[in-house]
N, C-alpha and C positions, 0 to 999 in steps of 0.2 A: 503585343507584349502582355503575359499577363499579368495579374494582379497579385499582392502579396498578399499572404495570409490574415493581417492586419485589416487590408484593403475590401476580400472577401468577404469577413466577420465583422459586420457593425457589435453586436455584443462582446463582443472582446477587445476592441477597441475601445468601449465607451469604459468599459470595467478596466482596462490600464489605467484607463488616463483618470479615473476617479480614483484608482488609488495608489500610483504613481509613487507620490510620496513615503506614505506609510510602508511600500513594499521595500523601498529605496533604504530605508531605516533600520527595515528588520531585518534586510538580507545584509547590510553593510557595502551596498553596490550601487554605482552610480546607474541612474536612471534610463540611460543610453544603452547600459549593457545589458540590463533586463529587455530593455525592447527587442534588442539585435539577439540575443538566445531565444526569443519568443517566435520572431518570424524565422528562426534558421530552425525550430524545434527540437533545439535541446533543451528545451524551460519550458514548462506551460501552467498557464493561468489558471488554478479551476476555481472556476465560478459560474454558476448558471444568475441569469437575473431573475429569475422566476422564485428562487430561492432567498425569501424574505429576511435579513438579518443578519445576511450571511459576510465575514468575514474573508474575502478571497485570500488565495495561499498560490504560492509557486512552489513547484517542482524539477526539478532537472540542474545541471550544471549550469553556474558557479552558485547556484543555489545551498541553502545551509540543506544538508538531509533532512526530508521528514518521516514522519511514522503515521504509521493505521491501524485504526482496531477493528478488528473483525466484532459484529456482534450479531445478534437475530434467532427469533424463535425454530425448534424444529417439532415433528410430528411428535418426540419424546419429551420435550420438553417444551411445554409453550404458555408462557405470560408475560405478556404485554408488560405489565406493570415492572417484571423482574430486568426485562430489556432498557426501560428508561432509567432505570438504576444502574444499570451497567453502559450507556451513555454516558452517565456524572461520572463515572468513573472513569471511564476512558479522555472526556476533558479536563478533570479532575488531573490524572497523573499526568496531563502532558500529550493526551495524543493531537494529532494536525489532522486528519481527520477520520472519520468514521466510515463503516463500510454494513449497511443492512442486509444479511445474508438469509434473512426470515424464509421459511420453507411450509409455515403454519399458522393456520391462526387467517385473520382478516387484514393480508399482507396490504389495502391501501391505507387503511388505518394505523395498520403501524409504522409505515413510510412516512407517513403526511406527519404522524405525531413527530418522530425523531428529525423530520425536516423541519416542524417547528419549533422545537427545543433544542437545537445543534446549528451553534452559530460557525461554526467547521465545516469544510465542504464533504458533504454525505456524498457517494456512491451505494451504486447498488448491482442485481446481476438479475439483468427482467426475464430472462429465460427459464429462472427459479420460479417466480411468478404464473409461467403460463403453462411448467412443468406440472407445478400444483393443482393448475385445473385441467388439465389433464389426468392427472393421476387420480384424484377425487372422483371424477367421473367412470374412474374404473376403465379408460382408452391406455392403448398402447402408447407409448411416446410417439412410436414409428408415425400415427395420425397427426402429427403436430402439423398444421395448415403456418403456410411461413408469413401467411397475410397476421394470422394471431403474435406470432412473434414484434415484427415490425408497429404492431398496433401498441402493443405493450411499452418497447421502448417507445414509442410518440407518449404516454402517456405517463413515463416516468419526467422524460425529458418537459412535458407542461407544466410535473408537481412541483419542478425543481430540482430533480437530483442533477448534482453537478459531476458526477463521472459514471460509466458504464461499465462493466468488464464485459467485452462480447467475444467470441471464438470464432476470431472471423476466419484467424489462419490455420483453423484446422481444417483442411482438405478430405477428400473424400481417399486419397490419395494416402494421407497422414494416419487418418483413421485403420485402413487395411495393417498399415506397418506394424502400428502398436497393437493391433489385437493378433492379426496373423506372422510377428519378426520376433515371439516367445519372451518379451517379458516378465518381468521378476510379478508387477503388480499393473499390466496392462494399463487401464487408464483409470485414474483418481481424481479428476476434474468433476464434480456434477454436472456441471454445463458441457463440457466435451463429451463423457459419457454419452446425454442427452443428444448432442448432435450426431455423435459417431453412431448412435442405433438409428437413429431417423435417416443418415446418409446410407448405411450398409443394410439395412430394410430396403431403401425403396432405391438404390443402387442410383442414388442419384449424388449432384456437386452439396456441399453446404450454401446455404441459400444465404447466409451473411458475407459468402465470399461473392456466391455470382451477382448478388443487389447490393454489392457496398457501395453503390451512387446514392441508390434510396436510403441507406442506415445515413449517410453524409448531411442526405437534405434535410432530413430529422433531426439531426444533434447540430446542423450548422448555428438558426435562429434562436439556440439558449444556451450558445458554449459550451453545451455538453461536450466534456474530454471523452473521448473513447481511450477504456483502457484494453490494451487487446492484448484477451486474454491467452494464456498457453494452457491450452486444451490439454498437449499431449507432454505437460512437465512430469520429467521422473520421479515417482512415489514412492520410487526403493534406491538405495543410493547404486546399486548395481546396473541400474536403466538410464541411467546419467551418461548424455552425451553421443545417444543413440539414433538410427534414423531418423525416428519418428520426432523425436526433440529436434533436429536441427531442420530438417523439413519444414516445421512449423514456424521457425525462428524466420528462416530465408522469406516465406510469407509474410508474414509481419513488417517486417524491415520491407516489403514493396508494399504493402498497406500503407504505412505508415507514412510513407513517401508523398503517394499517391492522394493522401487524405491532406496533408498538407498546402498539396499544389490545389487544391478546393476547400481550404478555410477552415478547415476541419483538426485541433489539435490531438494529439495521440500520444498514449504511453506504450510502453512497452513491455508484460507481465514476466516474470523471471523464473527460473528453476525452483524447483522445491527440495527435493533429496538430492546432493549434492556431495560426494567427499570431501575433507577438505582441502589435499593436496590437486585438487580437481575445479575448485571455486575460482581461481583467479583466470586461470584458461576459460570455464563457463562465460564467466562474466565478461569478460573482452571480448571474448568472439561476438557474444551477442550484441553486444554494444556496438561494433564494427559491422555486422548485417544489419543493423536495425537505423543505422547513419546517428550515432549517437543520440538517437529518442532517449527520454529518460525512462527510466529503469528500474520496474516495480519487482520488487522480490518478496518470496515468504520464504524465511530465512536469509538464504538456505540451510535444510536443516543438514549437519554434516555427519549425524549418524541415525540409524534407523532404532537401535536397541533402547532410545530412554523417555518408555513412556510415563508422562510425571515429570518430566523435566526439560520436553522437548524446547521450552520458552529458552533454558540454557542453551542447547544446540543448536535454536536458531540465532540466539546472539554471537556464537563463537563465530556460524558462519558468516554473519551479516554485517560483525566488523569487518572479514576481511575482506567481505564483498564490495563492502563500503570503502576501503581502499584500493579495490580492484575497477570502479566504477558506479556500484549500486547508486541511486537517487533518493531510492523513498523505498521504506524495509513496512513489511504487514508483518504485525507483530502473530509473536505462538503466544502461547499460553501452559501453565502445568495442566489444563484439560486437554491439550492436543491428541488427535488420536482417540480418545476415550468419551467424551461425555462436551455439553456445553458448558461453556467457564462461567464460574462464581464473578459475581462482582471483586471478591480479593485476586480472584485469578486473572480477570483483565486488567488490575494495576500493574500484578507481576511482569505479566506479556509487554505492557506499555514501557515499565521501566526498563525492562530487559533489552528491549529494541532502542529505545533511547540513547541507555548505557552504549550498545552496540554499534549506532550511530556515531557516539563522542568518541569512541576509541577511533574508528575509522577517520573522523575527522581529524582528529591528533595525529595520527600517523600520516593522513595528506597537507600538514601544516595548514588547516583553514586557522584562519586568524579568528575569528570569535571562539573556538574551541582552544586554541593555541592562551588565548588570553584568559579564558576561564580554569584553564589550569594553573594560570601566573598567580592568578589571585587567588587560589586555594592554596597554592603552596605558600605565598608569602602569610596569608591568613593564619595558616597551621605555624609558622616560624614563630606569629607574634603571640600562639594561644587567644585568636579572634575567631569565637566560636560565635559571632552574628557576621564576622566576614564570610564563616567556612560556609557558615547556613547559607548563606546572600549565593558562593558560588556552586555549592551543591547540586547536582540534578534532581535532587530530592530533598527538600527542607525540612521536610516535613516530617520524615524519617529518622532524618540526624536528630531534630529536637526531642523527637517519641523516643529513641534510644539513651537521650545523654539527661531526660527526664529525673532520674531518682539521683543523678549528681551534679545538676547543671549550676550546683553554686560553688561548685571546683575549678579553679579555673585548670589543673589536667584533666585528663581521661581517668575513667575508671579500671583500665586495664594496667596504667603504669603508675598510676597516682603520683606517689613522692618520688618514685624511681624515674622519673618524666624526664628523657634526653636532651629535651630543649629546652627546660627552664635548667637544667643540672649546666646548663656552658652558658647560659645568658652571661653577659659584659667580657665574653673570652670571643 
C-alpha cells in the first residue's frame, strides 16, 4: 500500500502539526479539513523549515485566496537596497507572499537577505539564476549543462525558499507548437523561453520533465512546493486557449499527480492574456486537467492595449477568475510591460489583487468576505468611521483620504446633504 503524502513528507507533517492551530484560525476551518485538502492537494502548505521565521500560509480550496508580489532586480535596473523597500511594501499593503524574480546583481545575496527579512513564504525561479551565468559569461543558453540547473534548485531549496516556479511541462513537443503554430507573441515566459531554445538547439526532451524524480528528491526534505510553471501561457489575448497552452496544462495536471503520489506538494501556474468572456472556460478547464491543484494566476490580464494600468486588467480578470476557481492571484502592477515597479507601484499591484480577491470571494459567498462586507455596510449606516476603517482592505488609505475632515462625522463629498444622517429615527 503506499504511503500518503503526509506519510512521505516528515517536513510537512511536523510544520501542520506546529501550526495546526493558528491555520485553523485564520482560514476559519476546522483542523480536519485542512489536513484532508492537504493530502488530496487541493491546499498546500508553503513552508520550507530551512527558512528561519517564517510564517507558513495555505493555499488552495477552501482556503481564503491569497496574493504575491513579484519583486527583484534586472540588468536595467539593479539595487539591492531599492528591492528591500519594495519588500516592506509588499508586506506592508497586505501581500501573503513574495516572489524574487532578480535577474542582476549578486542574486545569493539578495535571496538570502529578502529570506531574512520576509516572514511570508518567499519563492523564487532558479533557472533565472543559472540563466544569468550563463549569459555573463557570454555562452549560448543552448550550453546550459542540466546538472547546473538541478544544482541551483538544491541550493535554493537549503537557503530556504519555500516555493519554485519550474517548467517542468513544457515539452519539447510544446515548445515546436508555440514557435512553429504562428503565434501573436510566441513565448513570453523567461524561463520557457530559456528551455524552449536549450530543447530546439540540441533537439532534445526538457530535462525537468525527463528527471522530475530527481527535481522531487530535492524539494521533498525542505517542503519545497513546486509551482509548475506555464512556460507556454498566452502573452497576447489572441494566443489564449491554443495548442501550445493546453499541451502544457494536460502535462501539469500528470506532474502534479505524479509529485503527489511521492510527497511532493505542487501548484499549478495559470494563463496570463486571457479575454474576458474566455476566463471562466480558461479557468475550469485547467482546474479539471490539473485534478484541482491550486491555482496560481497573473491576472489574467483580460486586455492587451493598457499599458499603465495593466494592475486594473489584471484585477478585473482575477476577480472573475477567482470566482471561476483561481486560488492565489500574482499581483500586476502600473509598471507591467514597461519598466520595474516603484515601491508606490507594488502597493497598487498588492491592492489591486486583494481588491480582486474580495470581490471573487463575495461572489462565492466565502464567509469572512461575506461578513466583512456586513460590517462595513452596518458601519457606513451608523457613520462609524473606526468601524469602516476596522473593515476596510485598506485602512490606511481611508484615514489618508478622510484626513483634512475626519472631525465631520459626514463625508466631504455630501457633507450636510449626507442621505443617512437626512432619514436617521425614520
Amino acid at each position: 500500500m503506499s504511503q500518503s503524502l503526509l506519510e512521505q513528507n516528515p517536513a510537512l507533517r511536523s510544520l501542520l502539526a506546529a501550526h495546526a492551530d493558528r491555520l485553523a484560525d485564520q482560514e476559519q476551518l476546522p483542523a480536519e479539513t485542512i489536513r484532508a485538502a492537504v493530502e488530496s492537494g487541493s491546499m498546500v502548505l508553503l513552508g520550507n523549515p530551512a527558512h528561519a521565521g517564517l510564517e507558513p500560509i495555505l493555499v488552495g480550496q477552501p482556503a481564503q485566496v491569497k496574493v504575491n508580489a513579484n519583486i527583484g532586480t534586472s540588468p536595467l535596473c539593479n539595487c539591492p537596497a531599492t528591492e528591500e523597500r519594495k519588500l516592506k511594501a509588499a508586506l506592508d499593503a497586505g501581500a501573503d507572499t513574495v516572489m524574487d524574480l532578480s535577474i542582476a546583481g549578486d542574486l545569493d545575496a539578495i535571496r538570502t537577505g529578502m529570506l531574512k527579512h520576509c516572514p511570508k513564504p518567499l519563492g523564487t525561479v532558479p533557472i533565472y539564476a543559472v540563466g544569468q551565468g550563463i549569459l555573463d559569461a557570454e555562452r549560448d543558453i543552448a550550453t546550459l549543462r542540466p546538472d547546473e540547473l538541478f544544482d541551483e534548485i538544491a541550493k535554493h531549496a537549503a537557503q530556504g525558499v519555500d516555493f519554485i516556479t519550474v517548467h517542468c511541462g513544457l515539452s519539447r513537443r510544446g515548445a515546436e507548437l508555440a514557435v512553429k503554430d504562428n503565434r501573436a507573441l510566441g513565448i513570453v515566459s523567461r524561463g520557457g523561453s530559456m528551455l524552449a531554445r536549450w530543447m530546439l538547439e540540441n533537439e532534445r526532451e526538457n530535462p525537468l520533465l525527463e528527471d522530475f524524480d530527481r527535481l522531487l528528491d530535492i524539494c521533498r526534505p525542505y517542503n519545497v512546493t513546486l509551482s509548475l510553471g506555464d512556460g507556454l501561457r498566452p502573452g497576447a489575448g489572441v494566443d489564449a486557449g491554443d495548442a501550445a497552452q493546453w499541451e502544457e496544462v494536460i502535462n501539469l495536471g500528470r506532474l502534479a499527480s505524479y509529485a503527489l503520489e511521492r510527497g511532493v506538494q505542487c501548484m499549478i501556474e495559470g494563463p496570463g492574456h486571457v479575454p474576458l468572456h474566455q476566463v471562466r472556460a480558461q479557468i475550469q478547464g485547467i482546474k479539471r486537467l490539473t485534478h484541482n491543484a491550486p491555482l496560481y494566476v497573473l491576472g489574467p490580464l483580460c486586455c492587451d492595449s493598457a499599458p499603465g494600468y495593466d494592475h486594473i486588467a489584471g484585477a478585473i480578470g482575477g476577480a472573475l477568475g477567482v470566482e471561476a476557481g483561481v486560488d492565489f492571484l500574482c499581483y500586476l502592477t502600473p509598471a507591467e510591460h514597461l519598466t520595474l515597479p516603484t515601491e508606490e507601484d507594488v502597493r497598487a499591484g498588492v491592492m489591486a489583487s486583494r481588491v480582486a480577491a474580495h470581490v471573487g470571494e463575495v461572489a462565492l459567498g466565502r464567509p469572512t468576505a461575506v461578513q466583512r462586507e456586513a460590517a462595513m455596510n452596518a458601519a457606513r449606516k451608523a457613520l462609524d468611521w473606526a468601524g469602516m476603517a476596522k473593515a476596510a482592505l485598506d485602512p490606511s488609505t481611508l484615514a489618508k483620504r478622510r484626513e483634512a475632515h475626519k472631525s465631520e462625522e459626514v463625508c466631504a463629498m455630501c457633507g450636510k446633504f449626507c442621505s443617512v444622517k437626512m432619514l436617521r429615527g425614520h
